[in-house]
Every structure is written in C-alpha cells, then in structure tokens.
C-alpha positions as CSV (number, residue, x, y, z in Angstrom):
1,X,14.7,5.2,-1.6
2,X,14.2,1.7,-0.3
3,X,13.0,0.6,-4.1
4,X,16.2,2.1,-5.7
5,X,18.1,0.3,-3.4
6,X,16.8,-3.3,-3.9
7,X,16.3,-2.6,-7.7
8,X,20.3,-2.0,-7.4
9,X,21.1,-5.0,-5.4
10,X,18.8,-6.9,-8.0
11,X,20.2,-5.4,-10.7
12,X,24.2,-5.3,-10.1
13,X,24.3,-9.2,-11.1
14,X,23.3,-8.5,-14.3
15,X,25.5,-5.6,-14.9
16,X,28.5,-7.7,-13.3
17,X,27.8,-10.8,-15.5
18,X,27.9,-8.1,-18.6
19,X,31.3,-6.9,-17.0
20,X,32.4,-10.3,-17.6
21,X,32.0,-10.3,-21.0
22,X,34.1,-7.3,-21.5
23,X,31.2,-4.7,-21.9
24,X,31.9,-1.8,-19.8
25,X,29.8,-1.6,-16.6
26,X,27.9,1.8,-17.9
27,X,26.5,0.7,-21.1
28,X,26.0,-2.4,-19.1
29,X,23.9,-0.6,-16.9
30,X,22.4,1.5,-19.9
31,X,21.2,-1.7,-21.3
32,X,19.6,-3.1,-18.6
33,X,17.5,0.2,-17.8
34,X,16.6,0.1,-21.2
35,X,15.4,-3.5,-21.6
36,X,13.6,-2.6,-17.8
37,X,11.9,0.6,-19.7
38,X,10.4,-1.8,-22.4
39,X,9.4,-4.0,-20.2
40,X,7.5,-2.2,-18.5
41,X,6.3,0.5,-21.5
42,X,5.3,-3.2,-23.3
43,X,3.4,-4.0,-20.1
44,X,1.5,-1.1,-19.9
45,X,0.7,-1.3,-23.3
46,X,-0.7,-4.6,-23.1
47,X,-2.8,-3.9,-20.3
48,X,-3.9,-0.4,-21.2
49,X,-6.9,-1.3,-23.4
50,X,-8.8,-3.8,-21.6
51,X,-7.8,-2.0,-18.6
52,X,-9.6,1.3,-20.3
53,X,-12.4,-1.1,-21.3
54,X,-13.4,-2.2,-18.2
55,X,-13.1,1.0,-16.1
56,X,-15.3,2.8,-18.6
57,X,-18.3,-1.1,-18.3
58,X,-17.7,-0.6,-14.2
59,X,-20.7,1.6,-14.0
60,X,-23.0,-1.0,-16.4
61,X,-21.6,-3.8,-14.5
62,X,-22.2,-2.5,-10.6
63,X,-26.1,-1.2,-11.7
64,X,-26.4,-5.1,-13.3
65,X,-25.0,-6.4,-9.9
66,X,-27.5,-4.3,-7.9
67,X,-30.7,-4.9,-9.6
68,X,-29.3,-8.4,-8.9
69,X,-28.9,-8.3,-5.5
70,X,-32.2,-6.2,-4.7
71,X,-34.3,-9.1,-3.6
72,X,-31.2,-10.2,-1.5
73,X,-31.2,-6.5,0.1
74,X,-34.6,-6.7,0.5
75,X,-34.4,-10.1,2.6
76,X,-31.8,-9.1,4.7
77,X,-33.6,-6.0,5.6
78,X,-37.0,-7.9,6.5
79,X,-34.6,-10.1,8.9
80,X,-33.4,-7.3,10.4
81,X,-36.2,-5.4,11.1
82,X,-37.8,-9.1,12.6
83,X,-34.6,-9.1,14.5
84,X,-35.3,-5.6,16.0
85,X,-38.9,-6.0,16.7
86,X,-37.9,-9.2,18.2
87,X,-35.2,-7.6,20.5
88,X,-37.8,-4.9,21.5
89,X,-40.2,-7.4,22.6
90,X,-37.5,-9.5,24.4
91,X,-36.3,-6.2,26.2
92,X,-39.7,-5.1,27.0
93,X,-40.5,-7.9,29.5
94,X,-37.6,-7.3,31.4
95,X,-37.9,-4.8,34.5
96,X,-36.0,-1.5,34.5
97,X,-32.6,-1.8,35.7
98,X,-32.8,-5.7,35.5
99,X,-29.3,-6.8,34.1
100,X,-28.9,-11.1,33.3
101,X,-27.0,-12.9,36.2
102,X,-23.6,-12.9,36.2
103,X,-21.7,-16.2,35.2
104,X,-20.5,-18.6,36.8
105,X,-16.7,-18.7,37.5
106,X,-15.0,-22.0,37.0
C-alpha cells in the first residue's frame, strides 16, 4: 500500500506535465505505466542471463572457495584448540571456588 502510494506521488508529476500538453490525464497515466512496464521487463531482461549464469557456477565457485580456504580452516582450528588447552591449564591451577579479585572502583 505504502509503495502504491509513493509510486503515485512520484508519478502524478509526470502525468500532470502531460496534462499540460493537452493529453488527457488517463492515456497520460496509461503511458507512463507502460514506459514503467518496459522499463522494468527491459531490466529483467538484461539481467536475466548472467543472472541465470551465475546462480547455476555458485556451486563450482563456493567448492573453489573452500578447497581455498582449507589450510586457513585448518589454522584457525589448531589456534583454537591451543587456546582451549591453554585455558584448561590456566583454570586448572586455580583452587575450586577461587573467583579473580574484584576491581578497583575509581
């Protein structure tokens, strides 16, 4: 509702400048829904083959990205498994129930 609604208060200029010219405002109005139709059908048409082209590579592409990224993976999971052993070993020195002190206040 709110789209039909600003596409009228966009498009009401156009029709009204067309009124000026002595072309009644329904044709008017006709016209410019038309030319917006073409627009967009011209658009679409445009876009629709590379648009088909790359949805059907997207599987190619994301397997080419991940066997290109698997060493990457595998780094990040060595540091995290380093960063889990290491907070093991830091939390096993501490006594049960021992909590850091509190800070300061300022």
């Amino acid at each position: 509702m709110v789209l039909a609604i600003l596409m009228a208060l966009i498009f009401s200029g156009i029709v009204e400048t067309l009124r000026r010219y002595r072309i009644p405002r329904g044709l008017s109005a006709l016209v410019v829904l038309l030319l917006i139709g073409a627009s967009v059908g011209g658009l679409l048409h445009v876009v629709w083959t590379p648009a088909r082209q790359w949805i059907e590579s997207a599987p190619r592409v994301l397997r080419t990205i991940e066997h290109k990224t698997r060493p990457a993976q595998s780094i990040v999971r060595r540091i995290d498994a380093l960063a889990r052993r290491a907070s093991a070993l830091a939390g096993a020195g501490d006594p049960p129930g021992a909590e850091a002190p509190p800070a300061l206040a300022s």
